[in-house]
PDB file with one MODEL, atoms N, CA, C and O in Angstrom:
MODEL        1
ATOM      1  N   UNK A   1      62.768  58.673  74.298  1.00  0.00           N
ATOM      2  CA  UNK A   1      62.842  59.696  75.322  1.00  0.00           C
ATOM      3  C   UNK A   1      61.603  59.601  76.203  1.00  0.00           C
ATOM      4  O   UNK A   1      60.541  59.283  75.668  1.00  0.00           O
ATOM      5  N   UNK A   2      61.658  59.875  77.637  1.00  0.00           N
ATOM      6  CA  UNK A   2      60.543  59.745  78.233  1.00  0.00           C
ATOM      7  C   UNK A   2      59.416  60.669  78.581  1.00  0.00           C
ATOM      8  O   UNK A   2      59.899  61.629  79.180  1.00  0.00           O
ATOM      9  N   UNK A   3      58.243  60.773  78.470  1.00  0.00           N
ATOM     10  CA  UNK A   3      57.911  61.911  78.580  1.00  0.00           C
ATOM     11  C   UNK A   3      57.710  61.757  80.401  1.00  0.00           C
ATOM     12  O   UNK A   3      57.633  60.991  81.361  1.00  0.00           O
ATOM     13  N   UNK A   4      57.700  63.579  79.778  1.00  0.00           N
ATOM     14  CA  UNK A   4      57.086  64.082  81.404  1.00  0.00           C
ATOM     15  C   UNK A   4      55.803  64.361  81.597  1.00  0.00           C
ATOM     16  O   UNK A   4      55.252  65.175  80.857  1.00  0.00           O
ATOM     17  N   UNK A   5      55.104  63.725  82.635  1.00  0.00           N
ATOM     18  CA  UNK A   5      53.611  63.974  82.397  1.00  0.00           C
ATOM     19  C   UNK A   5      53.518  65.048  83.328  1.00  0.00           C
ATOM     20  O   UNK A   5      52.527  64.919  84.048  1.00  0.00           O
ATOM     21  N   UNK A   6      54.066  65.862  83.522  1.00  0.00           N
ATOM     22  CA  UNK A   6      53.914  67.143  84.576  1.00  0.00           C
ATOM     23  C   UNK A   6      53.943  68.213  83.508  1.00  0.00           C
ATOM     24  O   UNK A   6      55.038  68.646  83.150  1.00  0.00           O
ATOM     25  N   UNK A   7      52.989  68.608  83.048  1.00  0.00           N
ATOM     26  CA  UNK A   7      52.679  69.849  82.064  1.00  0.00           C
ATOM     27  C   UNK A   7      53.504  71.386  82.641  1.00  0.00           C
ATOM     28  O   UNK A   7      54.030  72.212  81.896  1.00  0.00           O
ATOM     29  N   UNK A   8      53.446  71.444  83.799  1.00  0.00           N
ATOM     30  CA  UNK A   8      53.926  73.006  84.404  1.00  0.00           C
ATOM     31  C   UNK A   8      55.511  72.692  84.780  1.00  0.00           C
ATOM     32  O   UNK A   8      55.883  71.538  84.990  1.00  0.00           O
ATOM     33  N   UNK A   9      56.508  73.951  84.852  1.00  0.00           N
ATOM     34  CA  UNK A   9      57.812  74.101  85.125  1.00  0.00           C
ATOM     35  C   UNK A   9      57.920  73.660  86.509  1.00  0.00           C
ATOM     36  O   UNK A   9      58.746  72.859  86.946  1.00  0.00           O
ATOM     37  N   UNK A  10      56.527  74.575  87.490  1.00  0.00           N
ATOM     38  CA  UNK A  10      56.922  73.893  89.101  1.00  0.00           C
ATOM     39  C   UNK A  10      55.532  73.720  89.213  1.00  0.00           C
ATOM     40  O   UNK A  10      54.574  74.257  88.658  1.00  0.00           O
ATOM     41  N   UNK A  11      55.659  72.780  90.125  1.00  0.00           N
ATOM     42  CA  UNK A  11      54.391  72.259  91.240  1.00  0.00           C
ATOM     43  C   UNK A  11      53.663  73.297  91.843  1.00  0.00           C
ATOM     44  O   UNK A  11      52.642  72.878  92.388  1.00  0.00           O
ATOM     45  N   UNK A  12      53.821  74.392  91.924  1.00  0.00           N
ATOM     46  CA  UNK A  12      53.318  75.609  92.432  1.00  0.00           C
ATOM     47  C   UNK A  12      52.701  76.155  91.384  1.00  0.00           C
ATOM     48  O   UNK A  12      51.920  77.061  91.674  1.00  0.00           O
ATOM     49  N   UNK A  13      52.824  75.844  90.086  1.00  0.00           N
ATOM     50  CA  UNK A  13      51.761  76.337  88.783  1.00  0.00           C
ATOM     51  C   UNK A  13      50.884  75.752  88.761  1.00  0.00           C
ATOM     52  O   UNK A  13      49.876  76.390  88.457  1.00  0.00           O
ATOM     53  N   UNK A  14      50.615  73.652  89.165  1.00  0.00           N
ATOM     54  CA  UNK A  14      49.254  73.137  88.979  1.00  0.00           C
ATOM     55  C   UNK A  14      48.000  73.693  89.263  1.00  0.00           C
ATOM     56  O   UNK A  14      47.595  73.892  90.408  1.00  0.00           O
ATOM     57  N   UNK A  15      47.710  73.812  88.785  1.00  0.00           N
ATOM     58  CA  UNK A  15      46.314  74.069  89.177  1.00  0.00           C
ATOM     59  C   UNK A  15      45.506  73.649  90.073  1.00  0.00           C
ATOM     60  O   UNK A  15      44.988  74.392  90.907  1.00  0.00           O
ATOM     61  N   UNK A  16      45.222  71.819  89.955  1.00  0.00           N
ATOM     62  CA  UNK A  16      45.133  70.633  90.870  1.00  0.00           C
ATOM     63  C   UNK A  16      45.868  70.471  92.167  1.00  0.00           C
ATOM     64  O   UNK A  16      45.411  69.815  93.103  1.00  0.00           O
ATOM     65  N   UNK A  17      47.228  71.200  92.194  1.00  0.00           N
ATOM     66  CA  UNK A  17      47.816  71.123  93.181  1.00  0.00           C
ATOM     67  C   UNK A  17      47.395  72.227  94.202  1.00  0.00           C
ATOM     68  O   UNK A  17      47.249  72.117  95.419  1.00  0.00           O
ATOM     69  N   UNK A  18      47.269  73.093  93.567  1.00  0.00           N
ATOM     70  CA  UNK A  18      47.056  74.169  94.592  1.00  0.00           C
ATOM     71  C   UNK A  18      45.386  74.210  94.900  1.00  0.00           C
ATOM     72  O   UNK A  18      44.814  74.665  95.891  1.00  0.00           O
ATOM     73  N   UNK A  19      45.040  73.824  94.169  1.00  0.00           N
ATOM     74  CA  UNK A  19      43.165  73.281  94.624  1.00  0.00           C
ATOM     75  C   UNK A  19      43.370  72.658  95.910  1.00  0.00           C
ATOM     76  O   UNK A  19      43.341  73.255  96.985  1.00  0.00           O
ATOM     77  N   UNK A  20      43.570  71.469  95.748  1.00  0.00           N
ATOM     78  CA  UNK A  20      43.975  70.364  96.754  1.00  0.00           C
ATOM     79  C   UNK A  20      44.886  71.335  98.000  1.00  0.00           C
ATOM     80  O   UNK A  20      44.782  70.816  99.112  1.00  0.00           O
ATOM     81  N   UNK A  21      45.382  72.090  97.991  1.00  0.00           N
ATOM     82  CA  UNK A  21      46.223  72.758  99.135  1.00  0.00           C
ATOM     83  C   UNK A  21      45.523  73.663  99.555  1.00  0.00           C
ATOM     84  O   UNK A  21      45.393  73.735 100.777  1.00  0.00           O
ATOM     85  N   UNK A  22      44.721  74.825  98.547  1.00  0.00           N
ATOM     86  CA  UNK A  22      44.034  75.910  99.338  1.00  0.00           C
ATOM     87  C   UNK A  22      42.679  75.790  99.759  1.00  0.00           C
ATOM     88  O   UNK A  22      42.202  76.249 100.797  1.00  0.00           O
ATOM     89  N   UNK A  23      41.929  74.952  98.622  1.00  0.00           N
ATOM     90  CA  UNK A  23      41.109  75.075  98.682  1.00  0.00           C
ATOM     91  C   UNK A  23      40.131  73.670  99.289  1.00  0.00           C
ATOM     92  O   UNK A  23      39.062  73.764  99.892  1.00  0.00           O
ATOM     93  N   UNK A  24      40.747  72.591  98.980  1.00  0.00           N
ATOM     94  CA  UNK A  24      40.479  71.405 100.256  1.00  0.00           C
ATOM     95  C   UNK A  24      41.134  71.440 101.128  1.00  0.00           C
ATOM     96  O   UNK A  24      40.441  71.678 102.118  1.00  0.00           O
ATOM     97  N   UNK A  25      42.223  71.328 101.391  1.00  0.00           N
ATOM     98  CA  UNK A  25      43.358  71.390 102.915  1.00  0.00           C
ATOM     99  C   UNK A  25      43.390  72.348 103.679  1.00  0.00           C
ATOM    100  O   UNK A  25      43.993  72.377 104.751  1.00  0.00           O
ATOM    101  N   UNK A  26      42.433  73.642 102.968  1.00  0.00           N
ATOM    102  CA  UNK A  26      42.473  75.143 103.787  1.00  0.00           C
ATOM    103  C   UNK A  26      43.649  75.344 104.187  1.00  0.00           C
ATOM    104  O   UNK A  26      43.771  75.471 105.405  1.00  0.00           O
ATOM    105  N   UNK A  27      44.798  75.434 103.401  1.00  0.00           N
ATOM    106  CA  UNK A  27      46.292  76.233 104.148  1.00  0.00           C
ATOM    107  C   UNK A  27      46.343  77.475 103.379  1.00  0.00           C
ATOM    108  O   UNK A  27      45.946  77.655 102.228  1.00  0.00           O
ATOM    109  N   UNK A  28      46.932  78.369 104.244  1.00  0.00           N
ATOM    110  CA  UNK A  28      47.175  79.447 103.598  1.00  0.00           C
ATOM    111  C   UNK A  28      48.357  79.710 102.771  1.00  0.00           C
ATOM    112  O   UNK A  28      49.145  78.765 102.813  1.00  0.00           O
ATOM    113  N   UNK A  29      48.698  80.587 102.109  1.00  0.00           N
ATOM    114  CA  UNK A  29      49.409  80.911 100.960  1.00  0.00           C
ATOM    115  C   UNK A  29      50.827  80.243 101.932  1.00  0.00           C
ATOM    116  O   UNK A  29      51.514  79.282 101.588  1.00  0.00           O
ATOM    117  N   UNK A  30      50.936  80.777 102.754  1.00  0.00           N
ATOM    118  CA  UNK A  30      52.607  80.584 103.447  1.00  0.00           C
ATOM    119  C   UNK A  30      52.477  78.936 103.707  1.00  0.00           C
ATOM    120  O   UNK A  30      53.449  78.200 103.535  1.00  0.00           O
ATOM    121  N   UNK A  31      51.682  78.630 103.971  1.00  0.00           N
ATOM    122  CA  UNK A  31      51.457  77.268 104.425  1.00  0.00           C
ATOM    123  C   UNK A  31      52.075  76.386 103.291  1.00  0.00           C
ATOM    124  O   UNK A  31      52.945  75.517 103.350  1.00  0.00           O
ATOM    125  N   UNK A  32      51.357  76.878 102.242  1.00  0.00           N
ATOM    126  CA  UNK A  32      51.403  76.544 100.806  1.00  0.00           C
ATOM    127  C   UNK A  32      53.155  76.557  99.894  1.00  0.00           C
ATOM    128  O   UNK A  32      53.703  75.813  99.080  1.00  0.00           O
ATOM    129  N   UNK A  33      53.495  77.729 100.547  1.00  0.00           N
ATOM    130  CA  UNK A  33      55.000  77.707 100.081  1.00  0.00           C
ATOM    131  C   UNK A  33      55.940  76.581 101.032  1.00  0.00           C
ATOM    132  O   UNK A  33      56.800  75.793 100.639  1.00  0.00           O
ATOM    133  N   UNK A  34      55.421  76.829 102.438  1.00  0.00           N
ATOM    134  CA  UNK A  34      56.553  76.179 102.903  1.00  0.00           C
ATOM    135  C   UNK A  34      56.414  74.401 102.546  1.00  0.00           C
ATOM    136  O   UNK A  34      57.366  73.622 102.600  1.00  0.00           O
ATOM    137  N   UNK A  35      54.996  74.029 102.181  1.00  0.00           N
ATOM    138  CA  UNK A  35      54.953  72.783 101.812  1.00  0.00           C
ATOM    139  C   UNK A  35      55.680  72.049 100.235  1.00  0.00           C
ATOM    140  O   UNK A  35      56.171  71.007  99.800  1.00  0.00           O
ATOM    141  N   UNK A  36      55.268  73.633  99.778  1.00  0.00           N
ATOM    142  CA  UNK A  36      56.516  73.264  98.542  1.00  0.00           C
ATOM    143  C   UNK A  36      57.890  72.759  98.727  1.00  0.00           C
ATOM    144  O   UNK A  36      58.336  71.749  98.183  1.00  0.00           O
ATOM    145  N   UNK A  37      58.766  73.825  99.837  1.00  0.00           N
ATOM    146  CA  UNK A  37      59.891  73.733  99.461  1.00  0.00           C
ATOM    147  C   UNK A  37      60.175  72.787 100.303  1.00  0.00           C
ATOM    148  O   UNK A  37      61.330  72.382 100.439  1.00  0.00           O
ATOM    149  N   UNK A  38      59.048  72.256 101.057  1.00  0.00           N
ATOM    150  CA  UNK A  38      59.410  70.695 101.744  1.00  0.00           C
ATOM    151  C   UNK A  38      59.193  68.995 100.916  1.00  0.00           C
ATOM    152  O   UNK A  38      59.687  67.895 101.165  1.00  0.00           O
ATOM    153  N   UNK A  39      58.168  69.500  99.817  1.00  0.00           N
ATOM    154  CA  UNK A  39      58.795  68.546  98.639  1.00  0.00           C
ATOM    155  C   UNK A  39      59.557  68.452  97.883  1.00  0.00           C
ATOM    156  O   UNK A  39      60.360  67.557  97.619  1.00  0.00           O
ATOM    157  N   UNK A  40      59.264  69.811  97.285  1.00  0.00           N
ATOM    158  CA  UNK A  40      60.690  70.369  96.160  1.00  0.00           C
ATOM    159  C   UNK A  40      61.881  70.535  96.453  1.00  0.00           C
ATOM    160  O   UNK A  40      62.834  70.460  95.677  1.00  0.00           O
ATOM    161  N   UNK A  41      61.909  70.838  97.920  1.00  0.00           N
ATOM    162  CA  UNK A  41      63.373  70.922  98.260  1.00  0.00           C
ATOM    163  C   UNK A  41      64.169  72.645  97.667  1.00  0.00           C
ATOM    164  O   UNK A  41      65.346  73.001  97.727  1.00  0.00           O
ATOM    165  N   UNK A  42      62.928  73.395  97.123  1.00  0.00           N
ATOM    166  CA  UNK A  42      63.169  74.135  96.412  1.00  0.00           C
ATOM    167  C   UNK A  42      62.565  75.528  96.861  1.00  0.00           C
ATOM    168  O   UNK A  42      61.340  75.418  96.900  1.00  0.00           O
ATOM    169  N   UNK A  43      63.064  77.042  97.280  1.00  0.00           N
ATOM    170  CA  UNK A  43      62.562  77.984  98.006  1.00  0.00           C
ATOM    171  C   UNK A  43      61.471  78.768  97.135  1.00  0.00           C
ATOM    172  O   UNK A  43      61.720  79.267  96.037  1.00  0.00           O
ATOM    173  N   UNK A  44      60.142  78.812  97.820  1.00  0.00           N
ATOM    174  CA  UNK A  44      58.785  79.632  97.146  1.00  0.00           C
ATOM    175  C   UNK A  44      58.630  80.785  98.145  1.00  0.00           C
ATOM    176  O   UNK A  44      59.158  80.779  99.257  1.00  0.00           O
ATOM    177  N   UNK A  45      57.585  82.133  97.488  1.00  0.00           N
ATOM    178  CA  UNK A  45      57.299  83.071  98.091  1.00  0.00           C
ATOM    179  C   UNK A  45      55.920  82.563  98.091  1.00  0.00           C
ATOM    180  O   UNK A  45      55.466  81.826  97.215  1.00  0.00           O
ATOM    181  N   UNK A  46      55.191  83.050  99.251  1.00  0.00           N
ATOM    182  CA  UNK A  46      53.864  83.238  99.349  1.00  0.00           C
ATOM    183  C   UNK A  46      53.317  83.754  98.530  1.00  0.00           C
ATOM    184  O   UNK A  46      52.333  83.202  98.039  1.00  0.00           O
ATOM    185  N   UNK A  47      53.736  84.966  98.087  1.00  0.00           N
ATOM    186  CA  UNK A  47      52.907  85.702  97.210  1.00  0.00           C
ATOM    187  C   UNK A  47      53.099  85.232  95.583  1.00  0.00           C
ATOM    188  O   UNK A  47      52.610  85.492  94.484  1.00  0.00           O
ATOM    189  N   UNK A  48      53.813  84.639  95.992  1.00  0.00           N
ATOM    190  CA  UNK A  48      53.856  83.573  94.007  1.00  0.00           C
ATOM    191  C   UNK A  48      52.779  82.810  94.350  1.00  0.00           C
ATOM    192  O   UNK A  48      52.121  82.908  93.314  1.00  0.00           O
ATOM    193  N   UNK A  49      52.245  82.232  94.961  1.00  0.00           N
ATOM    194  CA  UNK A  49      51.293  81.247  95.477  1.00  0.00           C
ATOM    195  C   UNK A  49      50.122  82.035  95.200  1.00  0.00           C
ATOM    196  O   UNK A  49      49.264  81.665  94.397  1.00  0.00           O
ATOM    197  N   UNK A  50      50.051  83.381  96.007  1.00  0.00           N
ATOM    198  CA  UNK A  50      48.983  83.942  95.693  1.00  0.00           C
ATOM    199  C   UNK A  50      48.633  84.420  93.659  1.00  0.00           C
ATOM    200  O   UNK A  50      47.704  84.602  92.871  1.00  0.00           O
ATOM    201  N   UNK A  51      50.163  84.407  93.732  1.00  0.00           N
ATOM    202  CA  UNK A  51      49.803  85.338  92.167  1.00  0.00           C
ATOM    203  C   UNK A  51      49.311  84.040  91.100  1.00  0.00           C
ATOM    204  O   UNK A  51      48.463  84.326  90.255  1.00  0.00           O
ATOM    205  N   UNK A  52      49.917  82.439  91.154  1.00  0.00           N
ATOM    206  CA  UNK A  52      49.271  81.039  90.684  1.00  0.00           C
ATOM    207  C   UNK A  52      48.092  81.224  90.882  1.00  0.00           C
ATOM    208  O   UNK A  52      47.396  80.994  89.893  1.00  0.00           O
ATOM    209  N   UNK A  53      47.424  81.642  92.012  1.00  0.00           N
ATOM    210  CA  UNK A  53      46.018  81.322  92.686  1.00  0.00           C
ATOM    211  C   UNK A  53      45.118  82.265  91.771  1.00  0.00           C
ATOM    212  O   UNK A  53      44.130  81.894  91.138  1.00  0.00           O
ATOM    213  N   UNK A  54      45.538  83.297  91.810  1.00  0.00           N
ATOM    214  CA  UNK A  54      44.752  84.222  90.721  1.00  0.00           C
ATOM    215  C   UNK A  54      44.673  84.201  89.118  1.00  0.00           C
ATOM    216  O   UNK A  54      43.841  84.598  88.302  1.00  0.00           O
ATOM    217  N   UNK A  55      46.030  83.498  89.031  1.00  0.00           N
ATOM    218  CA  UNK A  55      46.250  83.637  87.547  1.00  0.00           C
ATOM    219  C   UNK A  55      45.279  81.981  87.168  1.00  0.00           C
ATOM    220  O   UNK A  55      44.912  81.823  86.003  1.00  0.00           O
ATOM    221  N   UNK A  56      44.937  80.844  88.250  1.00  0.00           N
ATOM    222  CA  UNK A  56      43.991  79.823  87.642  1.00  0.00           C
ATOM    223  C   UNK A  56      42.522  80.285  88.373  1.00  0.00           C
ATOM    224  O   UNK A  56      41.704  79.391  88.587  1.00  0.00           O
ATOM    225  N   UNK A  57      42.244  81.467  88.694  1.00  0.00           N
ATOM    226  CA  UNK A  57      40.630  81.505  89.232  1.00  0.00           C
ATOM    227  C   UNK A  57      40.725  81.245  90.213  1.00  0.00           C
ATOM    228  O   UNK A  57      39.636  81.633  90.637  1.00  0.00           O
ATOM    229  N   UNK A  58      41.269  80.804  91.105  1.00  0.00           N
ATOM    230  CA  UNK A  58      40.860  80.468  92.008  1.00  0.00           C
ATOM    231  C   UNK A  58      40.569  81.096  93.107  1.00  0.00           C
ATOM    232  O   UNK A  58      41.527  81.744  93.526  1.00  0.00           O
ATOM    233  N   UNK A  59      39.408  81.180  93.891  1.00  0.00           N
ATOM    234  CA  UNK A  59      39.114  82.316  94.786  1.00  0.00           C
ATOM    235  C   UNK A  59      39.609  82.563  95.899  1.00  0.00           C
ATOM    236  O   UNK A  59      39.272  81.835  96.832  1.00  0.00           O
ATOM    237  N   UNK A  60      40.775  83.917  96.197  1.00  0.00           N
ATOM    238  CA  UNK A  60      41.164  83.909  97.446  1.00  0.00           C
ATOM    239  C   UNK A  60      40.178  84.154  98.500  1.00  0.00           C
ATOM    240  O   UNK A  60      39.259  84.962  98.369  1.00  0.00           O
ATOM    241  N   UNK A  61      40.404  83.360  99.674  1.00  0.00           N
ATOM    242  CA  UNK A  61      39.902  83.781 101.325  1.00  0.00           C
ATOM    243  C   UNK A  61      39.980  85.109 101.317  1.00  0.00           C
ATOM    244  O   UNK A  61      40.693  85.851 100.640  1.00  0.00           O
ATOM    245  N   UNK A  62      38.899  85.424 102.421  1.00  0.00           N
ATOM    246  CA  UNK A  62      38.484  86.503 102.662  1.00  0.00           C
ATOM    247  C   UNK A  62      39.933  86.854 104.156  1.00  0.00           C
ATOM    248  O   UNK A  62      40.786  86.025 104.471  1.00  0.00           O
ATOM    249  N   UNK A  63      39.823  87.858 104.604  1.00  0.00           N
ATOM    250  CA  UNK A  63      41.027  88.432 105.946  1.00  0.00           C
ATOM    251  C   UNK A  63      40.188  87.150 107.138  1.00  0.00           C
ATOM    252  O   UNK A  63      40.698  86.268 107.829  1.00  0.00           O
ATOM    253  N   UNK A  64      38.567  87.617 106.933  1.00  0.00           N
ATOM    254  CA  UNK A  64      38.159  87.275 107.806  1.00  0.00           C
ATOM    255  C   UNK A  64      37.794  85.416 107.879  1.00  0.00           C
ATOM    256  O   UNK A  64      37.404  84.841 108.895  1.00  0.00           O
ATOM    257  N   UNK A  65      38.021  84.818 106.658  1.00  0.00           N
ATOM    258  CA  UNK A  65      37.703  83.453 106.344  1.00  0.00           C
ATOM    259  C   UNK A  65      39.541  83.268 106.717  1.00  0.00           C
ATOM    260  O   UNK A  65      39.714  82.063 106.531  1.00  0.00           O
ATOM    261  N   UNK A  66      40.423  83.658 106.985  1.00  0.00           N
ATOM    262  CA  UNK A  66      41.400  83.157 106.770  1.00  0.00           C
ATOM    263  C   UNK A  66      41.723  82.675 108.646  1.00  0.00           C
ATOM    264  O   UNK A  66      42.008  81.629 109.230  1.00  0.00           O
ATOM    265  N   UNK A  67      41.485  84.055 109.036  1.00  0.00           N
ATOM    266  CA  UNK A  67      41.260  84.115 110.384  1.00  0.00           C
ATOM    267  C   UNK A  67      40.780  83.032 111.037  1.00  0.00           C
ATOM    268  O   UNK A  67      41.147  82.378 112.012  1.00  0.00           O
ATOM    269  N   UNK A  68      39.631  82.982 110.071  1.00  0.00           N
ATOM    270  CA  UNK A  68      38.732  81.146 111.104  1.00  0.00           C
ATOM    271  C   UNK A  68      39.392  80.191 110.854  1.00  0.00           C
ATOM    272  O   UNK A  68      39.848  79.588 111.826  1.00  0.00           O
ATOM    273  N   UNK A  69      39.649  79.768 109.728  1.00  0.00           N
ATOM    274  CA  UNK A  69      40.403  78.917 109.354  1.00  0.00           C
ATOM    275  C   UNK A  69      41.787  78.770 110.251  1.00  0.00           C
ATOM    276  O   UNK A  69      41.917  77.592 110.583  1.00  0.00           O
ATOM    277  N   UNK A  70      42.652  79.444 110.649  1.00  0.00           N
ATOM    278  CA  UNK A  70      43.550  79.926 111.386  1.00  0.00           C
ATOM    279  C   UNK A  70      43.518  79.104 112.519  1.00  0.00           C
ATOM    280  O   UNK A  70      44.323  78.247 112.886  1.00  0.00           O
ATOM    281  N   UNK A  71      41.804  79.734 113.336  1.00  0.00           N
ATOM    282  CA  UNK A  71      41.688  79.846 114.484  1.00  0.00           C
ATOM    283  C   UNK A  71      41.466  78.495 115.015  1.00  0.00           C
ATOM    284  O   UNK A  71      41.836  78.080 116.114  1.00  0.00           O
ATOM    285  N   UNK A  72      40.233  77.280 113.290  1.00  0.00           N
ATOM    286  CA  UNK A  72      40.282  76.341 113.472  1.00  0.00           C
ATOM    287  C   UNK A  72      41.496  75.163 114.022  1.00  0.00           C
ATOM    288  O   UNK A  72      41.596  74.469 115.034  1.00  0.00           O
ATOM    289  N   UNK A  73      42.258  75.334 112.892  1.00  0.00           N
ATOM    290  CA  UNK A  73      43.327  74.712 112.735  1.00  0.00           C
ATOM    291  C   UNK A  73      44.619  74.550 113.791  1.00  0.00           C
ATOM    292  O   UNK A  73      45.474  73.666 113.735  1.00  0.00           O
ATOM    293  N   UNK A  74      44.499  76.108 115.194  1.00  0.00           N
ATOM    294  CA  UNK A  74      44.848  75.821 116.499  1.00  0.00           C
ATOM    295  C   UNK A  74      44.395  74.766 117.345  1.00  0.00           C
ATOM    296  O   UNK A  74      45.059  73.906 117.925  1.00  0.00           O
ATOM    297  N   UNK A  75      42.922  75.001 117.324  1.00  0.00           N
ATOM    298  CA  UNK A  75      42.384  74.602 118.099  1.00  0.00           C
ATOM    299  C   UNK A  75      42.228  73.150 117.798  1.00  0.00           C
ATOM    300  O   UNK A  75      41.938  72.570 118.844  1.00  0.00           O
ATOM    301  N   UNK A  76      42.307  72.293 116.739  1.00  0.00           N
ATOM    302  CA  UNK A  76      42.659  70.981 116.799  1.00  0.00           C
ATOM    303  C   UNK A  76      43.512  70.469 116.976  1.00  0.00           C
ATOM    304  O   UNK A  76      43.593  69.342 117.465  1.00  0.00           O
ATOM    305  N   UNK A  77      44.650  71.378 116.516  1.00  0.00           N
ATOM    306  CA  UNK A  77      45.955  71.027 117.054  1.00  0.00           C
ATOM    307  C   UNK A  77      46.409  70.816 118.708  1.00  0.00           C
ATOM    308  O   UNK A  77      47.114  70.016 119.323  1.00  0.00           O
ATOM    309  N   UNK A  78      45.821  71.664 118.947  1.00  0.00           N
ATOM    310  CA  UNK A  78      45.698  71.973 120.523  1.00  0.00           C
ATOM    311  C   UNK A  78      44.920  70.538 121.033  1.00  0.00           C
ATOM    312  O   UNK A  78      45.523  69.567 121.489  1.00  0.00           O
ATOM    313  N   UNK A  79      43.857  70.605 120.902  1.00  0.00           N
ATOM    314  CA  UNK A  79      43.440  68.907 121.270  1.00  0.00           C
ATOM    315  C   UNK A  79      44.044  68.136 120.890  1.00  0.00           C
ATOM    316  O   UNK A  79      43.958  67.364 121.845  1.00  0.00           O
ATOM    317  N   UNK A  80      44.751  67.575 120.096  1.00  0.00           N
ATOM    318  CA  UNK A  80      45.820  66.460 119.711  1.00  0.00           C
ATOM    319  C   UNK A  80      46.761  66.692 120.987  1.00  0.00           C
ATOM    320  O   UNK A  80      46.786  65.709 121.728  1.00  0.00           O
ATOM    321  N   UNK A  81      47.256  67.382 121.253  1.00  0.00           N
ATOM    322  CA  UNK A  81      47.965  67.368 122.111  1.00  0.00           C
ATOM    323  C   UNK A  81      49.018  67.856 120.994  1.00  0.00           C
ATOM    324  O   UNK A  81      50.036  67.413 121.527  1.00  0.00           O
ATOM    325  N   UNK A  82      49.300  68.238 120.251  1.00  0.00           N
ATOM    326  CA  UNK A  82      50.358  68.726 119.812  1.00  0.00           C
ATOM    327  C   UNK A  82      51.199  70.180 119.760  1.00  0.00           C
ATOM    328  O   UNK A  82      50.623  71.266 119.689  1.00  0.00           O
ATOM    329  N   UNK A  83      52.298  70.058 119.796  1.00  0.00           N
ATOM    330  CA  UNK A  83      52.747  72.162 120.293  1.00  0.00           C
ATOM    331  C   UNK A  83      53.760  72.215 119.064  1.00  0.00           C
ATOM    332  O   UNK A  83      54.378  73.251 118.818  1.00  0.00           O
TER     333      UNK A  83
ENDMDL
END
């Protein structure tokens, strides 16, 4: 039988995964779901994202850190030329 080396039920429980998404990639929780269900193919809530995020430590953004981040992430987009 083969094993599965994926310890959690979904990809939205890793730990590693959601490091890598919130906390290097700076996306926010919604960001975070909709990237799920664009691998998984499979529908997430934001706030499950948030409730993973708390239940491994991990420190949510502030209103006002989310905001910059936000504001960043226009504004490069915007220079790419992208809409």
């Amino acid at each position: 039988m083969a094993k599965n080396l994926r310890t959690t039920k979904f990809l939205y429980q890793d730990k590693n995964w959601l490091t890598q998404k919130y906390v290097k990639e700076k996306l926010s929780t919604v960001e975070i779901a909709r990237c799920y269900r664009d691998e998984e193919g499979m529908w997430c809530d934001p706030n499950t994202i948030s409730r993973w995020l708390k239940k491994h430590n991990i420190p949510m953004r502030s209103l006002a850190e989310a905001q910059q981040n936000r504001h960043v992430v226009n504004t490069v987009i915007k220079k790419k030329g992208v809409s």
